[in-house]
C-alpha positions in Angstrom: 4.2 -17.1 1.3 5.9 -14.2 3.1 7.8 -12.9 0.2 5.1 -12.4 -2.6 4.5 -9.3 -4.1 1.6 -7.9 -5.8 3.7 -8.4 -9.2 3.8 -12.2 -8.7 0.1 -12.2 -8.1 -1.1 -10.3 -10.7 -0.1 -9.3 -14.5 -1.6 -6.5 -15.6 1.2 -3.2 -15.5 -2.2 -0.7 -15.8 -3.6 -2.4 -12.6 -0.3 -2.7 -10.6 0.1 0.6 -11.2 -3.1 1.2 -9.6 -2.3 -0.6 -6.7 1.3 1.4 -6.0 -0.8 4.9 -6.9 -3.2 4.0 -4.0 -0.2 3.2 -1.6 -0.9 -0.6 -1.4 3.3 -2.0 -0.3 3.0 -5.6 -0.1 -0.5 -8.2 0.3 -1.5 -9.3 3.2 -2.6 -12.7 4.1 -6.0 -13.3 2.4 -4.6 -11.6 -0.5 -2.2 -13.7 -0.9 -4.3 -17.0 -0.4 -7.6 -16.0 -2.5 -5.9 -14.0 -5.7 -4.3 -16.9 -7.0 -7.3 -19.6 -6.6 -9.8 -16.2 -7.8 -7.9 -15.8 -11.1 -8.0 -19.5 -11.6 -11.6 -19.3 -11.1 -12.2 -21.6 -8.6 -15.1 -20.4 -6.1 -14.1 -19.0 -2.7 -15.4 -18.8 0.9 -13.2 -16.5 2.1 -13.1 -15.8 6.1 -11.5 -12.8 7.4 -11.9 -9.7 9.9 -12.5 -5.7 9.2 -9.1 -4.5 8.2 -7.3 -7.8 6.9 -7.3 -6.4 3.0 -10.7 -8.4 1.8 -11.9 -6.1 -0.2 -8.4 -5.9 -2.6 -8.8 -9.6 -2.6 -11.8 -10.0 -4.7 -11.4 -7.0 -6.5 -8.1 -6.8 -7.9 -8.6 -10.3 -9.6 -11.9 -9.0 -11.0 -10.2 -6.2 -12.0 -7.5 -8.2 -13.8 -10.1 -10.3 -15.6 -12.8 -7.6 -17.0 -13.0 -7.3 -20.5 -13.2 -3.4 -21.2 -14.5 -4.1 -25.1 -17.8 -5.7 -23.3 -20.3 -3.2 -22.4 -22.3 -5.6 -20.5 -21.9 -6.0 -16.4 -19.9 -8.8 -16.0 -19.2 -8.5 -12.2 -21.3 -8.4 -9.7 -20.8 -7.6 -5.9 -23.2 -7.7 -3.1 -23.1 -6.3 0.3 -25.5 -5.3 2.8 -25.1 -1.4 3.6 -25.2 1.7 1.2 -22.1 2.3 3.0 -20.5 -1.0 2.3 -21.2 -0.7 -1.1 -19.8 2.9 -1.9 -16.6 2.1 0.0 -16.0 -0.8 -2.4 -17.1 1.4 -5.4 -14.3 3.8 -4.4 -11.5 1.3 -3.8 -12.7 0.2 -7.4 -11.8 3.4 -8.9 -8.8 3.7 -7.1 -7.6 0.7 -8.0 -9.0 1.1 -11.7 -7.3 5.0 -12.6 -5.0 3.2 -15.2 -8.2 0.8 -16.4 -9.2 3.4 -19.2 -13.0 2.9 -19.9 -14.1 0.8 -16.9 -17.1 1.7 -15.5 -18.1 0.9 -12.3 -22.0 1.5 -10.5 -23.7 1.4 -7.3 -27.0 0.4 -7.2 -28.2 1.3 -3.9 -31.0 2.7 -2.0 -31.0 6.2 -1.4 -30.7 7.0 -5.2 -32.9 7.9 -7.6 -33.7 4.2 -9.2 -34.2 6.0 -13.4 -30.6 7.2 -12.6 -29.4 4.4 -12.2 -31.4 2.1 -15.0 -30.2 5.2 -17.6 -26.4 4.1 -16.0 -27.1 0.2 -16.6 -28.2 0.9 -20.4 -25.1 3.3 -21.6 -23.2 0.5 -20.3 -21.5 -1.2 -17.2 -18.9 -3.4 -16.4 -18.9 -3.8 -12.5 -22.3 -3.6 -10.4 -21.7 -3.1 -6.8 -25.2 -3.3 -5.2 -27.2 -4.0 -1.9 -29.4 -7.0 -2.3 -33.2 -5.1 -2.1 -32.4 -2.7 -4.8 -31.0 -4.9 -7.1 -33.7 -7.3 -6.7 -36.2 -4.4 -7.5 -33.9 -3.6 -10.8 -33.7 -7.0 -12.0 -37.6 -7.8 -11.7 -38.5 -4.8 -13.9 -35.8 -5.7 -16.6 -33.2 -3.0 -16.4 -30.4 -4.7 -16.1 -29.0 -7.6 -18.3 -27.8 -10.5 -16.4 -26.5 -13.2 -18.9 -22.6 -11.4 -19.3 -21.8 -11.9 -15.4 -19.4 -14.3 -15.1 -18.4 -13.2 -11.2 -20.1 -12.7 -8.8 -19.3 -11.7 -4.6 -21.0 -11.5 -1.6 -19.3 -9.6 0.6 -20.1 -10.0 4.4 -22.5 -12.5 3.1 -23.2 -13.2 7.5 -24.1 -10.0 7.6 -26.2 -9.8 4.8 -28.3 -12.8 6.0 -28.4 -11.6 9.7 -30.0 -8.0 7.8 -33.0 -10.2 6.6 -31.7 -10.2 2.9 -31.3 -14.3 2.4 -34.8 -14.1 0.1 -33.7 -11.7 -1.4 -29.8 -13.0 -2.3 -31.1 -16.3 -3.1 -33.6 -14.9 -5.7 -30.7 -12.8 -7.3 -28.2 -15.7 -7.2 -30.9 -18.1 -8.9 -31.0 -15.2 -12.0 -27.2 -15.4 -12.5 -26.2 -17.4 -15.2 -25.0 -21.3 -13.9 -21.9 -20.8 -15.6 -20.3 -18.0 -13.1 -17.6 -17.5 -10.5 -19.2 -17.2 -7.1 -17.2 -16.0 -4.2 -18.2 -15.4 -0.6 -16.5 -13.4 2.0 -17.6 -13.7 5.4 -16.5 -12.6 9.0 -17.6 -15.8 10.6 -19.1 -19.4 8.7 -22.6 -19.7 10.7 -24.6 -22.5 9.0 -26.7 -20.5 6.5 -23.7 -19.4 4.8 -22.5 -23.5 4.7 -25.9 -23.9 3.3 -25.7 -21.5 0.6 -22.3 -22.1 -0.4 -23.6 -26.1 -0.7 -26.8 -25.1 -3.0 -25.3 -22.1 -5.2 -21.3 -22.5 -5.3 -19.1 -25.1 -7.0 -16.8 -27.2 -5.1 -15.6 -24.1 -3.3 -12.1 -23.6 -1.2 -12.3 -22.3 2.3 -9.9 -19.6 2.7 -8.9 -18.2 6.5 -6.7 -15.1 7.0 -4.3 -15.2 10.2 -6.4 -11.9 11.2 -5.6 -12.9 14.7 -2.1 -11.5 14.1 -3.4 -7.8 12.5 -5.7 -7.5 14.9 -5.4 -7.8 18.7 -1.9 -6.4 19.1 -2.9 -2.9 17.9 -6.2 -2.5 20.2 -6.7 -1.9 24.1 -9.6 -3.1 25.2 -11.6 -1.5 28.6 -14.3 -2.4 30.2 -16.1 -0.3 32.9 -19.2 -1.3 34.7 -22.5 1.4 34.8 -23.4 2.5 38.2 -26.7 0.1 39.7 -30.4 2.1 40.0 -33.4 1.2 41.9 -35.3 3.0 39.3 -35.3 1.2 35.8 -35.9 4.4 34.2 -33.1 6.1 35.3 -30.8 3.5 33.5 -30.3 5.6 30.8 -29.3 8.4 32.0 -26.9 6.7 34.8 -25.3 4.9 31.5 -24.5 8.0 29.5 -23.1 9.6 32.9 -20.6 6.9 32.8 -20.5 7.6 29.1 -18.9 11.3 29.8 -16.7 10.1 32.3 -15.5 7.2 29.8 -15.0 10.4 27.4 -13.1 12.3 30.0 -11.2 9.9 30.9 -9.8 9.0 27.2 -9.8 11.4 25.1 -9.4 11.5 21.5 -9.9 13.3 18.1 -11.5 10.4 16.6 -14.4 8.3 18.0 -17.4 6.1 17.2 -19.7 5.1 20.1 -21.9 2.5 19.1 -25.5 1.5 20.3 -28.2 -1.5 19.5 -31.0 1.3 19.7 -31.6 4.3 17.4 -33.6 6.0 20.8 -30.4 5.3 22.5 -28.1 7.3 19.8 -30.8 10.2 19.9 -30.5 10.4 23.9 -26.8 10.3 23.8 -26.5 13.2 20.8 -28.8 15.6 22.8 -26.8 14.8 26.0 -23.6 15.7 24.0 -24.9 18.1 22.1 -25.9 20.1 25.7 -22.7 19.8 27.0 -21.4 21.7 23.7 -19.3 18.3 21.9 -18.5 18.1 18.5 -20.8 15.0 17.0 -23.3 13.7 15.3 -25.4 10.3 14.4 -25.3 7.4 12.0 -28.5 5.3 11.5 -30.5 3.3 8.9 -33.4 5.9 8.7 -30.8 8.6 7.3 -31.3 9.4 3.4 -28.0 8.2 1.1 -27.2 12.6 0.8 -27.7 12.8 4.9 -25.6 9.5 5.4 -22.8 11.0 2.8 -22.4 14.3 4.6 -22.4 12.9 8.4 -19.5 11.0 6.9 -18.1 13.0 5.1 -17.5 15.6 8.2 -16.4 12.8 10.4 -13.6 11.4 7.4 -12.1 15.4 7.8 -12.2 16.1 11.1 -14.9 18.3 11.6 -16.9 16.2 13.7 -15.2 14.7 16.7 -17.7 11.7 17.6 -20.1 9.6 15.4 -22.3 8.0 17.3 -24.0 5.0 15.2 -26.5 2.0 15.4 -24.8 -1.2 13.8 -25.4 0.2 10.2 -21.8 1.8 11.0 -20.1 -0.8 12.3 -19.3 -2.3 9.0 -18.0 -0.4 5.5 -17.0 2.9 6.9 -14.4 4.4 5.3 -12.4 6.6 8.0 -8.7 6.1 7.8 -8.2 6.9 11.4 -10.4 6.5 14.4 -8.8 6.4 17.6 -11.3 5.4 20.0 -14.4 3.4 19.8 -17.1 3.1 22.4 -19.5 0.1 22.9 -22.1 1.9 24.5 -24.1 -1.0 24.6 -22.3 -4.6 24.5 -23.6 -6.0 21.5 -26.0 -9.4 21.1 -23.4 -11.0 19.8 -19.7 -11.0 20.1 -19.2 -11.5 16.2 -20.0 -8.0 16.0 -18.0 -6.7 19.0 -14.9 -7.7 16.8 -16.7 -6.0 13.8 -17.0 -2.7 15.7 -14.0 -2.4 17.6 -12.5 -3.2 14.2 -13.4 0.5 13.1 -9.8 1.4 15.2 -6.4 0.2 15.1 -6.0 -0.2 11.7 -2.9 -0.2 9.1 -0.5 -0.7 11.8 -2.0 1.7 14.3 -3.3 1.6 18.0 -6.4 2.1 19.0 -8.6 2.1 22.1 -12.0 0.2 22.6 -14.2 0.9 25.5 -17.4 -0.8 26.7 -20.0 -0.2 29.4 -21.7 -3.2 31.1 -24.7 -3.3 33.0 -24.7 -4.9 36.5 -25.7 -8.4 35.2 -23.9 -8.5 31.6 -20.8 -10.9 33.2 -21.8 -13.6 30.8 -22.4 -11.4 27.7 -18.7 -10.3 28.5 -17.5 -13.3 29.3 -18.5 -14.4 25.5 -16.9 -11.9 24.2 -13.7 -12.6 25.9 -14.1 -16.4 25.1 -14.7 -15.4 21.7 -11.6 -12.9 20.9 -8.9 -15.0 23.5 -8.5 -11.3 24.9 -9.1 -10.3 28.7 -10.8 -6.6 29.4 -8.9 -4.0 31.1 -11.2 -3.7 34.0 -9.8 0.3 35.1 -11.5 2.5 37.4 -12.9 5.5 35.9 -12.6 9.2 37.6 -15.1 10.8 39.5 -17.7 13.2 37.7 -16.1 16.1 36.1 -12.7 15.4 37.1 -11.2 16.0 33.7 -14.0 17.9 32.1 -15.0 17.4 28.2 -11.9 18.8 27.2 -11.8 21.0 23.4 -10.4 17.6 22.2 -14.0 16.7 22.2 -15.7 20.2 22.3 -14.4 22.0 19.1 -13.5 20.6 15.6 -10.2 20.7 14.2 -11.9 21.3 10.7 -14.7 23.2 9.3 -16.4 22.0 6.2 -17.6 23.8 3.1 -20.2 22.8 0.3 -19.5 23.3 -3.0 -22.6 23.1 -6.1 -20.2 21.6 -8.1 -19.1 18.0 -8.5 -17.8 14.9 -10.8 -20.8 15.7 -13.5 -19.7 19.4 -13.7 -16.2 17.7 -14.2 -14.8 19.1 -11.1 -11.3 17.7 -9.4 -9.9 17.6 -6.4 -7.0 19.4 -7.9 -9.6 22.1 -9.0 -10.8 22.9 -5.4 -7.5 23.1 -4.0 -6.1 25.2 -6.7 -8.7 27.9 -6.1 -7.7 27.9 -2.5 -4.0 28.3 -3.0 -4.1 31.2 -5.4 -3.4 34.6 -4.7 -4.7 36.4 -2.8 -5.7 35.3 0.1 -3.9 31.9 -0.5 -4.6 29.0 1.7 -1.6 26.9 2.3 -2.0 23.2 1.5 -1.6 22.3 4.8 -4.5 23.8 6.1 -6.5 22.3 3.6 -8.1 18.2 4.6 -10.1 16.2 2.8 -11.8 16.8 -0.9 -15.0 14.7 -1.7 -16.3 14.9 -4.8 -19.7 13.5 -5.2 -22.2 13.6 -8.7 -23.6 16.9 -7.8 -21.6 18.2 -5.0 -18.3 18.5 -3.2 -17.1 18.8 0.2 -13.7 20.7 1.1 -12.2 21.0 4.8 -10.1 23.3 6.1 -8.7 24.5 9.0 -11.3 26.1 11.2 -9.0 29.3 12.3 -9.3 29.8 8.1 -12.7 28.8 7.1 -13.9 32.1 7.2 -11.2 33.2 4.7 -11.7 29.7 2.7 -15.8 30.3 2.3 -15.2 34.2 0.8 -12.7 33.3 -1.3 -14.5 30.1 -3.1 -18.0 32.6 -3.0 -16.0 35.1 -4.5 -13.6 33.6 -7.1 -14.3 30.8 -9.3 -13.4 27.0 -9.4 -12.3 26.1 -12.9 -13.8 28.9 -14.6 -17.1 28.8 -13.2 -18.9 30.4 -10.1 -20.6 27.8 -7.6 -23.2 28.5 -4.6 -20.6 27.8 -1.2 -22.3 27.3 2.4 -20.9 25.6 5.4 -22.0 22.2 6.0 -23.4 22.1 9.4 
């Protein structure tokens, strides 16, 4: 299977188009194995890591078989984070650009429910939605059901290990018998076996070789906390070791990871004392809050996200260079899930973890688990390299724009107003553009964002004057 393309897997010229516009070369390994059985509509447990191309592989055959004179949703995909769920949205649209007329929703949390019900009746072809809010959509009739033909639950383990199994099983049980049901999972546990048996049909089990994408491109570390007498001093030892751990590798890109939202707080304030470049992830964040954080970290304006679990799955960074286990997780399913955040498309990446005096066997799972041995390095004494301005300043600043998609703003638009005369901005200086509904966020390079902010307060964006601020 080493030699297929993407034009032997699929047919459509507007959708392979789509896939050379977003860069996509050649498929990887699930890709190859699930498009074919997917567009032959057989039903699919598909198991594969964070970074083996999943995503492509249930949505391009989608893609290939939605009917664009049907106004009715005919695909459905599940997942079990707001983040999950807009990063699939996006690849949609990416993928989609030469689809002319497809429309694509999320129905998520976060998000003004009459928005989305006024979405559902002008008409939708592809529903991407977390499991709670679709539930709460379907019982009050605002979405029609009996035109979905295919349907995915992606990171269906992690959707049942969230709490959401009522919840799925009530929303699979509304879906017309007569459907394509396809699962995509990190790891098989029983309940997924279980609900494959009671709601798919004869289904193929589909493994990717992510063994191969995976371990060459990470180093993994592993350093050991200092002991205390007093148990509530643990803390604060930990994220000692934490600084050094920071010291010791630095990098422009990192994710530290804990199993407590207290524990994220604790850590920020530390950081945040010690004058570093960060900010938090967590589940209690509103969907504009979550966006922004994001946002910042995706351009380089923040230099560390710290994040609960809600992270370790669906974010969207191209790039992270270093992640951090602050705590080892409960299970070593979702070590591989977070240090999976790093070392991707081809790159290296470095994953640390702290252990407690007493966590051998919670690291000896882990190494069971991913056939790899820790690094087991010494770390420097206190201070010895110093939070360096990798960590301490942001390469990028970022700027907030009233303006977005519904005031039919572009990318193009933004960066056009900073490259005019005078005053003109090179290109280069200029990062990431996110356009959102109602919004937009532009960075640029911090030396200029001075120069950037007066010139969009000043000038006009396509014709029309927008409130700017910096996004802090």
């Amino acid at each position: 299977m080493t030699n297929i393309s993407f034009t032997d897997l699929l047919k459509s010229v507007q959708l392979l188009k789509g896939i050379e516009d977003y860069g996509l070369k050649e498929p990887t390994d699930i890709q190859k194995k699930c498009i074919p059985d997917i567009l032959n509509g057989l039903d699919i447990v598909g198991q594969s890591q964070t970074g083996s191309g999943k995503t492509a592989a249930f949505v391009l055959p989608l893609l290939e078989k939605i009917n664009l004179n049907l106004q009715n949703v005919q695909g459905l995909i599940l997942c079990p984070t707001r983040e999950l769920s807009i990063q699939v949205v996006n690849d949609i649209k990416k993928f989609s650009r030469s689809l002319l007329g497809l429309q694509v929703l999320p129905i998520i949390g976060g998000v003004p429910g009459r928005e989305q019900a006024e979405a559902l009746n002008k008409g939708v072809h592809i529903v991407v939605a977390t499991p709670g809010r679709l539930v709460d959509h379907i019982i009050r009739g605002q979405i029609r059901l009996e035109s979905i033909n295919y349907v995915v639950l992606d990171e269906a383990d992690k959707m049942l290990d969230l709490g959401f199994e009522k919840e799925v099983v009530f929303i699979l049980k509304s879906l017309p018998k007569k459907r394509q049901t396809i699962f995509f999972s990190a790891t098989i546990p029983e309940s997924i076996q279980s609900m494959s048996q009671k709601f798919q049909h004869n289904p193929i089990h589909i493994r990717s070789e992510n063994s191969l994408e995976l371990k060459p491109k990470i180093e993994e570390f592993i350093y050991e906390s200092e002991k205390v007498k007093d148990s509530n001093e643990i803390l604060k030892v930990k994220i000692h070791t934490l600084l050094r751990i920071l010291q010791q590798h630095p990098s422009p890109s990192t994710v530290i990871f804990c199993n407590q939202k207290l524990t994220v707080t604790e850590i920020e304030k530390v950081l945040i004392e010690n004058e570093v470049s960060c900010s938090t992830l967590t589940g209690e964040l509103e969907q504009v809050e979550r966006d922004k954080v994001i946002a910042l970290f995706r351009n380089a304006s923040l230099r560390i996200l710290i994040a609960t679990d809600v992270a370790a799955r669906g974010l969207d960074i191209e790039h992270i260079e270093l992640v951090v286990n602050f705590d080892l997780p409960l299970q070593p399913e979702i070590y591989v899930h977070r240090i999976g955040r790093t070392g991707r498309a081809g790159r290296t990446g470095v994953a640390v973890s702290i252990m407690n005096p007493g966590e051998e066997l919670k690291v000896n799972a882990i190494e069971k688990y991913t056939g790899n041995i820790f690094n087991r390095g010494k770390l420097g004494f206190k201070n010895q390299y110093g939070l360096n301005s990798t960590f301490q300043s942001a390469k990028m600043k970022t700027l907030h724009i009233s303006g977005g998609k519904k005031d039919k703003l572009r990318p193009g638009d933004i960066l056009g107003a900073l490259t005019a005369q005078p005053n003109s901005i090179e290109s280069k200086d200029i990062g990431k553009i996110d356009i959102q509904d109602r919004y937009s966020f532009v960075a640029v390079a911090t030396e200029l964002s001075d120069i950037a902010f007066e010139k969009l307060k000043s000038g006009k964006i396509k014709g029309h004057k927008f409130q700017i601020k910096f996004v802090k």
